[in-house]
C-alpha positions as CSV (number, residue, x, y, z in Angstrom):
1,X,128.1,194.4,244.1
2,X,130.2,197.5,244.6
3,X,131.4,199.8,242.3
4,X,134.9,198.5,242.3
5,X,133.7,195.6,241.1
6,X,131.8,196.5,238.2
7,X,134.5,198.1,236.9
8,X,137.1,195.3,237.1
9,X,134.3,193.3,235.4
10,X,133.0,196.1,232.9
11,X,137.3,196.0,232.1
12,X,137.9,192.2,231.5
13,X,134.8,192.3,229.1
14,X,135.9,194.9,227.0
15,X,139.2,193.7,227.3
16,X,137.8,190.0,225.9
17,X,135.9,192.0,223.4
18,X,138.9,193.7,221.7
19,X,140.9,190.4,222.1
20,X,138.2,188.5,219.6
21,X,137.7,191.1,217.4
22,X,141.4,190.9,216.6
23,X,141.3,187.8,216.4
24,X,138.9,187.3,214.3
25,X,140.5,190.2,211.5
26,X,143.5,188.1,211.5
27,X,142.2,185.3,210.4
28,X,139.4,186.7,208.3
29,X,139.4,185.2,204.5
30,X,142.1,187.9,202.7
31,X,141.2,188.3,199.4
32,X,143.0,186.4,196.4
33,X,145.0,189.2,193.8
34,X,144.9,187.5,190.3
35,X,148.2,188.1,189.0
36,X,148.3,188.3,184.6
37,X,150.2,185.8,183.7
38,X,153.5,186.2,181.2
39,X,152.8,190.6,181.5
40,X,156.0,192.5,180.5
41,X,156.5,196.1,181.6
42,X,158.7,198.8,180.3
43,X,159.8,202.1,181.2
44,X,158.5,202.3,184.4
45,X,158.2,205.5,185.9
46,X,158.2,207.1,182.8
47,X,155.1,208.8,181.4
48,X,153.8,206.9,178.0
49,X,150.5,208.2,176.4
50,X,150.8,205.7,173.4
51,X,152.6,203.4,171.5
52,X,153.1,201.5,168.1
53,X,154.7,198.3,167.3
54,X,156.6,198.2,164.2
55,X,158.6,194.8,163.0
56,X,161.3,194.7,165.1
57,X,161.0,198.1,167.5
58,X,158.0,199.5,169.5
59,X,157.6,203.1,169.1
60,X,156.5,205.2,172.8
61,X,155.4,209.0,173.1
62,X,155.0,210.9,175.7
63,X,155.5,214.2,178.0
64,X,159.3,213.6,177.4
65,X,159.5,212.7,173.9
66,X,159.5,209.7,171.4
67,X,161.4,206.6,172.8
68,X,162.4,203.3,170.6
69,X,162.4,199.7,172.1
70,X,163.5,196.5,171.3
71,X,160.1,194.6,170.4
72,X,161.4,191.3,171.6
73,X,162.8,192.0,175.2
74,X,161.4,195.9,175.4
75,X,164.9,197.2,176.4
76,X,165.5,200.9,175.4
77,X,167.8,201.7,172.4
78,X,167.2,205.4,172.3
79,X,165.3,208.5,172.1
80,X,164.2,209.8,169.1
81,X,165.2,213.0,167.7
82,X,164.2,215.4,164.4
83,X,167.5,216.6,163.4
84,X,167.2,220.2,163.1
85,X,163.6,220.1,163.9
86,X,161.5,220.5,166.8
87,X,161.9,218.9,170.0
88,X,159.1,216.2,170.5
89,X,157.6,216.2,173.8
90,X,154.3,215.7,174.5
91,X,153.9,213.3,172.2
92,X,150.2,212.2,172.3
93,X,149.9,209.8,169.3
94,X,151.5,207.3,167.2
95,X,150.5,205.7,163.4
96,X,152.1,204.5,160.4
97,X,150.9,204.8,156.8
98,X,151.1,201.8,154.3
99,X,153.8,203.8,152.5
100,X,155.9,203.0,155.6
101,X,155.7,206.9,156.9
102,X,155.8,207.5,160.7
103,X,153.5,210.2,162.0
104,X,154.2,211.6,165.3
105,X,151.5,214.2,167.0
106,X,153.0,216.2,169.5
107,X,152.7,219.5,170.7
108,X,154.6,221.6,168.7
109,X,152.7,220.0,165.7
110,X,152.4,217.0,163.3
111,X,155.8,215.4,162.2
112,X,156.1,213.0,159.9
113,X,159.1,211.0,158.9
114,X,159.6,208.9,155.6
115,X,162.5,207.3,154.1
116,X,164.7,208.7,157.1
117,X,163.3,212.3,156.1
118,X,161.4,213.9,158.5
119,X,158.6,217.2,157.5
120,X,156.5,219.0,160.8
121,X,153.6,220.2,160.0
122,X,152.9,223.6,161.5
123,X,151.0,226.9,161.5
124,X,152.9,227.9,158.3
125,X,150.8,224.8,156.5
126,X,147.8,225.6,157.7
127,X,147.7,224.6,161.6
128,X,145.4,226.9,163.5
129,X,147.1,225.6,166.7
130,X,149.9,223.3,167.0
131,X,148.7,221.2,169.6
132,X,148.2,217.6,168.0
133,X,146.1,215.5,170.1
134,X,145.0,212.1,167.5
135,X,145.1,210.2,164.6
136,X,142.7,208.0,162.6
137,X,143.2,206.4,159.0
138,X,140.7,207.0,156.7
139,X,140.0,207.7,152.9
140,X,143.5,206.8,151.7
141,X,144.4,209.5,154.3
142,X,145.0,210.3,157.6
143,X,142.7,212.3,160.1
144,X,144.3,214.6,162.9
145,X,142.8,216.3,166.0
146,X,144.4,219.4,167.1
147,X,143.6,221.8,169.9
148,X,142.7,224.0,166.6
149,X,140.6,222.0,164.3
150,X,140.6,218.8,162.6
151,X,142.6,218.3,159.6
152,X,142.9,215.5,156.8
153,X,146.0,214.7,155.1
154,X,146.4,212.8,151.8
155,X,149.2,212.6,149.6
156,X,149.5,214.3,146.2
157,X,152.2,214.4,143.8
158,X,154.1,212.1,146.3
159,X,153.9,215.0,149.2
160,X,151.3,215.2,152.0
161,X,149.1,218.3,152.7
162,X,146.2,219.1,154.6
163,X,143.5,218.4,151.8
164,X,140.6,219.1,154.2
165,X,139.6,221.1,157.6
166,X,137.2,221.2,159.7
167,X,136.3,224.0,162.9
168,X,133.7,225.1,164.6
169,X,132.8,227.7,161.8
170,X,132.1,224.1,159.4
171,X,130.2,222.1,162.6
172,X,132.3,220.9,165.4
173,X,131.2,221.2,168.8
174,X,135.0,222.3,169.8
175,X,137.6,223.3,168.2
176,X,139.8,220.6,170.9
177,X,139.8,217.3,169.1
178,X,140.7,214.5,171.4
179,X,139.0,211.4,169.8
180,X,138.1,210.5,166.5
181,X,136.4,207.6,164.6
182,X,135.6,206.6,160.9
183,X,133.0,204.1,159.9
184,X,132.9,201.9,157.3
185,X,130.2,204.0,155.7
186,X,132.4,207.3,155.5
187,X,130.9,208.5,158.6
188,X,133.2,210.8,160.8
189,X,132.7,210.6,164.8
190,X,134.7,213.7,166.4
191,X,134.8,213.8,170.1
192,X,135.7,217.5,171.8
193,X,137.4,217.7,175.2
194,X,138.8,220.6,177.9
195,X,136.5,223.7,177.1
196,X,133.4,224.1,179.5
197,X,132.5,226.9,177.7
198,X,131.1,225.4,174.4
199,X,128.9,222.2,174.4
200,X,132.0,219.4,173.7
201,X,130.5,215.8,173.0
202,X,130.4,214.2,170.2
203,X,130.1,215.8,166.3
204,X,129.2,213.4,163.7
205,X,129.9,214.1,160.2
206,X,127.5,211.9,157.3
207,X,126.9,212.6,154.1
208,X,128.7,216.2,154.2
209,X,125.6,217.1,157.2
210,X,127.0,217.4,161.2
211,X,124.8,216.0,164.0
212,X,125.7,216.6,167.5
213,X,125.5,214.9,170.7
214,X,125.9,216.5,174.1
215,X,125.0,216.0,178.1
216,X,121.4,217.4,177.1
217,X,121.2,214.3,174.8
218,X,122.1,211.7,177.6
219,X,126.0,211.9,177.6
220,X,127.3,211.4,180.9
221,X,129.9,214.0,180.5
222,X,131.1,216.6,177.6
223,X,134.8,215.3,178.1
224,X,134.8,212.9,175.5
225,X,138.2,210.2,175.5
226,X,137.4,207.4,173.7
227,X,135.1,206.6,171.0
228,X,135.4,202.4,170.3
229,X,132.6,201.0,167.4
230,X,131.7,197.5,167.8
231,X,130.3,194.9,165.6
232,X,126.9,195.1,166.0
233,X,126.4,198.7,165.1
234,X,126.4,200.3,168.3
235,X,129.5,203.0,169.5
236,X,130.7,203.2,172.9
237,X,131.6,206.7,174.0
238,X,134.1,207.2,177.4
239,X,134.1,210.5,179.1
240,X,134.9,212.2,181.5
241,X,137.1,214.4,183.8
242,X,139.0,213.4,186.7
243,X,136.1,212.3,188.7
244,X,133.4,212.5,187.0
245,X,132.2,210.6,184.0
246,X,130.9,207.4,182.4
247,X,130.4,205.3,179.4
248,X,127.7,206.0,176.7
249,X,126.6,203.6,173.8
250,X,125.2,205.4,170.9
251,X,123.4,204.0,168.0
252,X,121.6,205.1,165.0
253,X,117.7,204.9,164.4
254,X,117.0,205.6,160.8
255,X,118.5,208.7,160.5
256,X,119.4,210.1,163.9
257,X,121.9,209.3,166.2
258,X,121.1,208.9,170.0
259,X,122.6,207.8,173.4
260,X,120.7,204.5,174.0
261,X,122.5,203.5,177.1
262,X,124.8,204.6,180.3
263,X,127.2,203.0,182.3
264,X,128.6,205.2,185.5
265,X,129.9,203.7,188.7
266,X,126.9,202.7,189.7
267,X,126.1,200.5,186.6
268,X,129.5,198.6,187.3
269,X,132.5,200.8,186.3
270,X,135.6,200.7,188.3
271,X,135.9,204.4,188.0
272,X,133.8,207.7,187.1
273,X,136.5,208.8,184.3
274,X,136.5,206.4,181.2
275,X,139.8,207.1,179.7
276,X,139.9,204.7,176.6
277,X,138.7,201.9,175.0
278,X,139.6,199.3,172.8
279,X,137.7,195.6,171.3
280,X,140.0,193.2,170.9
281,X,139.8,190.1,168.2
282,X,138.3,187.7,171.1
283,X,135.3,190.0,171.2
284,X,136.2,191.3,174.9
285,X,135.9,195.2,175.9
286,X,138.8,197.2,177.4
287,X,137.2,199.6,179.8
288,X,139.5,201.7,180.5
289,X,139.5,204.6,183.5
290,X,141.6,207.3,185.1
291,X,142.5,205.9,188.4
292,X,141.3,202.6,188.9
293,X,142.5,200.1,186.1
294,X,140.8,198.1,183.4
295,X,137.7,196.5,183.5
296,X,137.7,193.7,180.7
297,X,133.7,192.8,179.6
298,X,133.6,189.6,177.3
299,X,131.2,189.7,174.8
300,X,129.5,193.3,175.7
301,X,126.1,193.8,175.6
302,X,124.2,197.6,175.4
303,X,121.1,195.6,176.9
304,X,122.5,194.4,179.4
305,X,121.7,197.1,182.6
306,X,125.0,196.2,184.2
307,X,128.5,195.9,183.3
308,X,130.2,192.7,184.3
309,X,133.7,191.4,183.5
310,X,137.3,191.3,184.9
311,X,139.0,194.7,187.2
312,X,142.4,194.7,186.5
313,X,144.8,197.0,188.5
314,X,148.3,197.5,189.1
315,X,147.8,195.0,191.8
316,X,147.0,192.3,189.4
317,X,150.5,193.7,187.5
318,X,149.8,196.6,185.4
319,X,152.3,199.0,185.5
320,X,149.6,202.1,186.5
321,X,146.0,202.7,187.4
322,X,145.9,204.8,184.5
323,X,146.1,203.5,180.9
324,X,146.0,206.1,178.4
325,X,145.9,204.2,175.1
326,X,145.2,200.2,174.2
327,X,146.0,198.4,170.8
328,X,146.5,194.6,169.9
329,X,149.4,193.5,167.2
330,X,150.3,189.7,166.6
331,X,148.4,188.3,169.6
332,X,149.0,190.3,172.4
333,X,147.6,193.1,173.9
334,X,150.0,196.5,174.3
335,X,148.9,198.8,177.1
336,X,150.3,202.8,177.3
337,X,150.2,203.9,180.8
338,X,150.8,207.0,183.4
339,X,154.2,205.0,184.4
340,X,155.7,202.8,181.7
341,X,154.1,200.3,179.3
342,X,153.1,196.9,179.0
343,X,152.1,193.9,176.9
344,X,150.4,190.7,177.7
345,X,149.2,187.2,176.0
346,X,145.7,187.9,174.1
């Protein structure tokens, strides 16, 4: 057989080769995308970093300010201003007290608006930095995170003030509050972010004593996001930065606090970054991460060595990758992402 030959042969072959492995791409099994069924979706392409249903309106913050929506059909009806007051941008959280007050953190401090009156709280009332980063209801009170400290507000003589802080110089990790948490028992759970130059984690206040919890105690990052308590006892901790991170469950022997399991990519998360977390009223975990949607875990289990559940994406309908805070209000679910919001059926 002559060289000629072999070729022409050698040529067809490959040729027949490519033909079938074409073929056989365009007709392999494509994968099914499970659309959520009845998901609405609001301002898209519009930064939200969270959100608060009230009666008729939904209240959204974010980089460009405080926005008001129609509840039922999530239309816009306007931005929200503080006449003669700061401008409110990057606003970061959302809460309302059970006098009816609207508190709004946001960068250039803590404002607060009740019967159509608004106050900011700033460096003048005893703000170390005006940074406001969370909120969490506790003691007849409210607790706030701050790049500077956390702070506790309570009403007195029908005015709220800061009636407690707390720094580095009483026990926190960090002066950068990003999460916070109050148990039933009065215990405190503040979780530090940003600062690679002091240990971060987790600082837990009991019984007026701090305990802390860091990488060197099993965290899988010092970036904490999220901190979500679930019925059985046990706390799950998110964390991370861009990507790197995980999921840590903490629980208490006796005493002492410790990091009793970790979930990273490996163990089953979509992404390395947890970026918040949320147990809804069927018992199911929101996971949370930074760029690669939600994964939902019925009934969660800390012994269980891997996560398993539901990966939800924008593919499947969520407005982003990236959803920044999670809350349930009279049965469905309310998601605050990179690029508008959403909610869905529970």
């Amino acid at each position: 057989m002559n060289t000629k030959r072999i070729a022409v042969i050698l040529t067809v072959f490959g040729f027949l080769v490519v033909t079938a492995a074409v073929v056989l791409w365009l007709t392999r099994e494509k994968p099914v995308i499970m659309k959520l069924d009845q998901i609405e979706t609001a301002l898209e392409n519009r930064e939200c970093s969270c959100l608060l249903p009230d009666g008729d309106f939904i209240y959204v913050g974010g980089v460009n300010g405080l926005y008001l929506l129609d509840a039922a059909t999530l239309s816009f009806i306007e931005k929200v201003e503080i006449p003669g007051g700061p401008a409110l941008q990057l606003v970061t959280a959302l809460y309302k007290m059970p006098d009816g007050s609207l508190w709004v953190a946001h960068n250039r401090g803590i404002s607060v608006r009740r019967d159509d009156v608004w106050q900011t709280f700033g460096k003048e009332d005893g703000l170390l930095d005006l940074r406001a980063n969370c909120f969490t209801p506790a003691e007849d009170g409210l607790w706030a995170g701050t790049w500077g400290g956390v702070y506790f507000f309570a009403e007195t003589g029908g005015v709220y003030a800061i009636q407690k802080t707390y720094t580095t110089e009483s026990g926190l990790t960090d002066n950068m509050i990003n999460a916070i948490h109050a148990d039933e028992d009065g215990t405190l759970w503040f979780g530090a972010y940003y600062h690679s130059n002091t240990p971060c984690g987790l600082s837990i206040l009991q019984e007026g004593r701090f305990s802390t919890i860091s990488v060197t105690d099993g965290l899988p990052h010092s970036f904490i996001t999220s901190i979500c308590a679930l019925p059985g006892g046990e706390t799950y901790i998110g964390c991370g930065y861009l990507e790197r991170g995980g999921l840590a469950v903490v629980s208490k022997q006796e005493d002492a606090f410790s990091v009793n399991r970790v979930y990273t990519v490996k163990e089953g998360l979509p992404g390395p970054k947890v970026r918040t977390l949320y147990y809804d009223s069927t018992g199911r975990l929101w996971i949370a991460t930074e760029n690669d949607g939600i994964l939902l875990v019925p009934n969660p289990n800390s012994e269980d060595v891997l996560l398993s559940g539901t990966t939800i994406k924008k593919e499947n309908g969520l407005p982003d990758n990236e959803i920044k805070q999670i809350m349930e209000h009279n049965g469905y679910i309310y998601l605050a992402a990179r690029r508008g919001i959403a909610r869905l059926p529970v």
